[in-house]
MIKOL-897403 format. One record per residue (C-alpha): residue in three letters; y, z, x. Coordinates in steps of 0.05 Angstrom, whole numbers, plus 5000, padded with zeros to 4 digits. Layout:
N
ALAYZX;...
% end
This chain:
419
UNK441287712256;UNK441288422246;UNK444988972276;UNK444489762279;UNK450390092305;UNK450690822318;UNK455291332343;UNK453191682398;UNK452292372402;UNK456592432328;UNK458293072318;UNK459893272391;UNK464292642392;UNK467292862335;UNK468793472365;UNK471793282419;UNK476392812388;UNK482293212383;UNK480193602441;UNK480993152495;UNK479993762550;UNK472393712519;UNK470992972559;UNK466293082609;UNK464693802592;UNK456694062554;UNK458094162484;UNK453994292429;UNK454994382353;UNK450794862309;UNK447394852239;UNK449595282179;UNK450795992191;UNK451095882262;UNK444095882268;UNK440495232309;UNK443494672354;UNK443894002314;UNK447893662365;UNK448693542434;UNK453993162485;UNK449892802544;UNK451693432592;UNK448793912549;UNK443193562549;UNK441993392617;UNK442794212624;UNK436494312588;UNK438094502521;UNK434294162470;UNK434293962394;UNK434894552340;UNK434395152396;UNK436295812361;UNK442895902394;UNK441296672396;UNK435796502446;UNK439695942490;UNK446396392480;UNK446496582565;UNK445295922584;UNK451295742544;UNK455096262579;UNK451796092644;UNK453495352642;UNK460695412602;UNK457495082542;UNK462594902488;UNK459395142416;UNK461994972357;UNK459995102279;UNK459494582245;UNK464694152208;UNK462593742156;UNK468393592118;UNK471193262195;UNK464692982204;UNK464592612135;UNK471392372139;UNK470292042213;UNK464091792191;UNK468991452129;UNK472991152182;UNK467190952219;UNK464490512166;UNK470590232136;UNK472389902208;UNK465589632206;UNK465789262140;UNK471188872165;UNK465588512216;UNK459988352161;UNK459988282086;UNK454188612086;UNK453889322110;UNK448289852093;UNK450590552111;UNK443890812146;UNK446491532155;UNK452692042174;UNK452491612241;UNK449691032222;UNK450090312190;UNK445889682184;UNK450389032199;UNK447288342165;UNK450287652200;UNK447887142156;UNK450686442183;UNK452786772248;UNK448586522301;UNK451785842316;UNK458186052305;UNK459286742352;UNK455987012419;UNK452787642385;UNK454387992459;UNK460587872465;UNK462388072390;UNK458688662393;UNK463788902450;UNK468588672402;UNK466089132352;UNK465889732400;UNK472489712427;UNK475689622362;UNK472290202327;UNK472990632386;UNK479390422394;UNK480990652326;UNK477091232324;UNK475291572391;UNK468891542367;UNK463991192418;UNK458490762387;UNK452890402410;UNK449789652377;UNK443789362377;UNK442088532356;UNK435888352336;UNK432887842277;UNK429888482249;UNK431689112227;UNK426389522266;UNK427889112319;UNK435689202317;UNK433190032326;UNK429689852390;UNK435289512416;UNK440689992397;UNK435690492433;UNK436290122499;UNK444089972486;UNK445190772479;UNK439390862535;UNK443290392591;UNK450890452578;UNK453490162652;UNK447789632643;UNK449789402571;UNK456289602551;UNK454189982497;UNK451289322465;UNK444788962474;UNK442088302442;UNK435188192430;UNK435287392424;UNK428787102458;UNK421787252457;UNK422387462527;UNK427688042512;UNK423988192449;UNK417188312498;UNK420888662556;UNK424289222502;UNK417389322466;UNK413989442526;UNK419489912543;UNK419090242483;UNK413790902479;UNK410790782408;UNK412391502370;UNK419291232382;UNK417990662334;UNK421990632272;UNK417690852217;UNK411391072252;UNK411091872241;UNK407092362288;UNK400792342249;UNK400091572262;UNK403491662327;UNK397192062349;UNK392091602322;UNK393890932363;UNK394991332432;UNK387291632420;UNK386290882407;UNK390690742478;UNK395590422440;UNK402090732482;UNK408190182463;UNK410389812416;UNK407889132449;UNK401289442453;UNK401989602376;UNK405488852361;UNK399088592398;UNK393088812356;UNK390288402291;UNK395188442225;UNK389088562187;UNK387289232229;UNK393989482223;UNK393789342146;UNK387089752138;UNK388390272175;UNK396190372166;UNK397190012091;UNK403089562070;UNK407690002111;UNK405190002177;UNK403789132174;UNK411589162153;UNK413489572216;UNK407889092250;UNK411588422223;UNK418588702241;UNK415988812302;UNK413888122320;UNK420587862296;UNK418887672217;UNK424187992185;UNK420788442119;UNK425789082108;UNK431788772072;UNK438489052065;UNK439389572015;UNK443989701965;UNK447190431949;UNK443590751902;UNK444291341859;UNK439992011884;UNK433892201860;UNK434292891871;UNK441093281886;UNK440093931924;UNK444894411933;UNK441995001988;UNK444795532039;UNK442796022077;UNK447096742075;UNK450797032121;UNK447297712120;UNK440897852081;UNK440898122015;UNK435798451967;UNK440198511907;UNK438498031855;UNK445598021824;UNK448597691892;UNK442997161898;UNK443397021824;UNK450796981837;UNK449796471889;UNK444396131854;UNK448495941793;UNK453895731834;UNK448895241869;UNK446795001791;UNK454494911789;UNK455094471845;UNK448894051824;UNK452993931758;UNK458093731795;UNK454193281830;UNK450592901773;UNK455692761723;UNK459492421793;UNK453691891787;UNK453191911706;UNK446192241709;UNK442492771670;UNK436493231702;UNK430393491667;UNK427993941716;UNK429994411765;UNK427294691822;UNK429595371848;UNK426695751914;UNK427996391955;UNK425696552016;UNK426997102076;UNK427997002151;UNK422796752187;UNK425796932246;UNK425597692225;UNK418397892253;UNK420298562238;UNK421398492161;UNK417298312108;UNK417097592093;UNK416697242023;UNK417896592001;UNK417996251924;UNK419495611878;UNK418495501816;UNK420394831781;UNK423394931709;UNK421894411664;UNK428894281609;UNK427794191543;UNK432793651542;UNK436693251599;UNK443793581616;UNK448393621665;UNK452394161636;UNK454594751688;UNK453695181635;UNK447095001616;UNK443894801686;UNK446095481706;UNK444095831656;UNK436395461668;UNK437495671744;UNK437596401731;UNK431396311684;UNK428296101743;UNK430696561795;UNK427297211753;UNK420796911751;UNK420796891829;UNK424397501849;UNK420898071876;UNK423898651898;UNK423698901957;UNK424098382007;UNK431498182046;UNK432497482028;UNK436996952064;UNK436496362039;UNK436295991969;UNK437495321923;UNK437894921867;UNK434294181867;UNK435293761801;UNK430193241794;UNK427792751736;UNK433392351726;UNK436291971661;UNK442491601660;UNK447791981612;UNK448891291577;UNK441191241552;UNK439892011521;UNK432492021488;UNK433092561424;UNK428493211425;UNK425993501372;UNK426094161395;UNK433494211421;UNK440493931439;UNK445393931507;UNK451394191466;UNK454193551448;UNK462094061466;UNK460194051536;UNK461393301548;UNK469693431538;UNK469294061568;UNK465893891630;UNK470093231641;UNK476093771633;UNK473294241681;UNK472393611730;UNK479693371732;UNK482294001747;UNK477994261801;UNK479093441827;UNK486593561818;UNK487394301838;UNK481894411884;UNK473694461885;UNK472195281838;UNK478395301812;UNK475195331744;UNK467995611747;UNK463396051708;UNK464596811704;UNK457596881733;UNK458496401790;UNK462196621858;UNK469596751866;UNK469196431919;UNK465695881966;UNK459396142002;UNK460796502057;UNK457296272128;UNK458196472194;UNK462095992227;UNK465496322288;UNK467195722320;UNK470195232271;UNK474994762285;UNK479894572243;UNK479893932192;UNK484093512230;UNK483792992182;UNK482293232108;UNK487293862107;UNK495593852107;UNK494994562137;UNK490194312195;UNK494593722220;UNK496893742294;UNK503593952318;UNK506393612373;UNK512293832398;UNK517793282439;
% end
């Protein structure tokens, strides 16, 4: 048996965690720089305002209805989230971390021993209850399954609990036919379209036609969602694995057209790339590097660029990645336009243990101490504290007007209480 628990409405919750006065009220939490809504408490949404809405646009109906908006927080988020799981891998040996908000639960050898029901409200109460974060479970023998009934769990709180078990082919018909079939796990928009011109409108409908139609017309992947479906377990727990691509991106506060600024920021992106791959004992040998303007500015010129820069040998040296990033950035800069967003992608990964020789150059083999150096300090002392001349003096500056504090991760932040 599989389960898929969730937190609802994560960020939000988050939120209002330490701001009990926040139960019961809309709130909503904002992207980078401020700019689109990312996530929404139940009021906000039964008010009307939807998924990624500029907040410039919806900014009097947040007046209107006392919306609460808050930037986000990711160091809070992450940390929660931390909680989140480690309370959950006392439940199951076998825990796959979906998501921020989410996590795949396998019960091997469980099914004649518990009442899946009754432990799932087990499970909720105690995370909750060590949290405040509110989270939903679904059981199911699959894993696409155990999505549909988390779905219905999250769906139907005074019905459920906040936990429902999928456990007999009658349950498992009732929440397919229940279940519209774009909202299928796995099934994108493009094949969403092509069964409802075929009047195939729910997942029983979908779970109902031949295997050998669905693996014509939908390959491997769509019998897999197909088999899942009808309760043969095919998508397998999986293991954490390394990253094959490490982005580092933002989007500026202001727009700028001077190339020393975004080069700034763009090497300080390279930096935290470096950072990222010698964490996980990787090498890149190629980077990809993009500018691009505000679409939202109708008024202004737009332009957008990448370019992918091929490395004559695998590094993850800040000094060298940066210095490849910059490279990069002058072949696609063009004056004249106000830019607002950038980033740094490394891609082509080789471990660091397993370095293939180039004829026609070298990482500087003085790096290696130097950047395990640089490491322990900014680990011990705090993330820039050493950094590259040509990097930024300091962290990237967004616009985050509402932030809350980080409750959790910072001494400074900590709540006073006064007795």
């Amino acid at each position: 048996m599989y389960a898929l628990v969730d937190c609802n409405n994560f960020y939000a919750s988050c939120e209002r965690l330490f701001k009990p006065h926040l139960n019961g009220k809309p709130v909503v939490v904002l992207s980078n720089n401020d700019g689109c809504v990312i996530a929404r408490s139940n009021e906000a949404k039964k008010l009307g305002v939807p998924m990624g809405a500029p907040a410039f646009q919806y900014k009097e109906l947040f007046q209107q209805h006392d919306i609460q908006v808050y930037s986000s927080n990711y160091e809070l988020y992450g940390d929660m989230s931390r909680r989140v799981m480690e309370m959950l891998s006392e439940f199951s040996p076998d825990v796959e971390i979906y998501s921020i908000d989410e996590a795949f639960l396998l019960f091997n050898g469980f099914d004649n021993l518990v009442n899946f029901k009754h432990y799932g409200l087990d499970i909720r109460q105690y995370v909750t209850r060590g949290t405040g974060i509110p989270i939903s479970i679904g059981f199911a023998p699959t894993k696409t399954l155990a999505k549909v009934a988390n779905k219905i769990a999250k769906k139907f709180p005074a019905e459920t609990g906040g936990v429902h078990v999928i456990d007999s082919e009658e349950l498992r018909i009732k929440a397919l036919k229940w279940t519209e079939i774009g909202d299928v796990w796995g099934i994108g928009r493009q094949y969403a379209r092509k069964l409802k011109d075929l009047g195939i409108n729910n997942a029983y409908e979908f779970a109902s036609i031949p295997e050998g139609w669905v693996l014509k017309e939908m390959t491997i992947v769509g019998q897999r969602m197909w088999k899942e479906l009808n309760g043969i377990p095919c998508i397998e727990m999986e293991e954490v694995k390394d990253k094959k691509n490490i982005a580092c991106t933002r989007t500026f506060d202001r727009n700028t057209e001077c190339l020393d600024i975004i080069a700034e920021r763009v090497k300080t992106f390279a930096g935290r790339v470096s950072e990222k791959l010698r964490k996980q004992n990787s090498e890149c040998n190629a980077l990809q590097i993009f500018i691009h303007t505000n679409y939202h500015r109708q008024d202004l010129p737009s332009y957008s660029r990448s370019i992918v820069v091929k490395l004559p040998y695998p590094t993850n040296s800040m000094i060298e990645l940066a210095k490849f990033a910059d490279y990069g950035l002058q072949q696609i800069f063009r004056k004249g336009y106000q830019y607002k967003k950038a980033g740094v992608i490394a891609m082509d990964f080789t471990p660091t243990s397993s370095k293939q020789l180039s004829l026609f150059g070298q990482s500087d083999t003085r790096h290696i101490e130097l950047m395990k150096a640089i490491d322990q300090i900014n680990n011990r002392s705090g993330r820039n504290r050493i950094r590259l001349a040509s990097q930024s003096r300091q962290r990237e500056k967004m616009r985050q007007e509402s932030l809350s504090p980080c409750y959790t991760t910072r001494i400074t932040d900590l709540i006073k209480i006064k007795v």
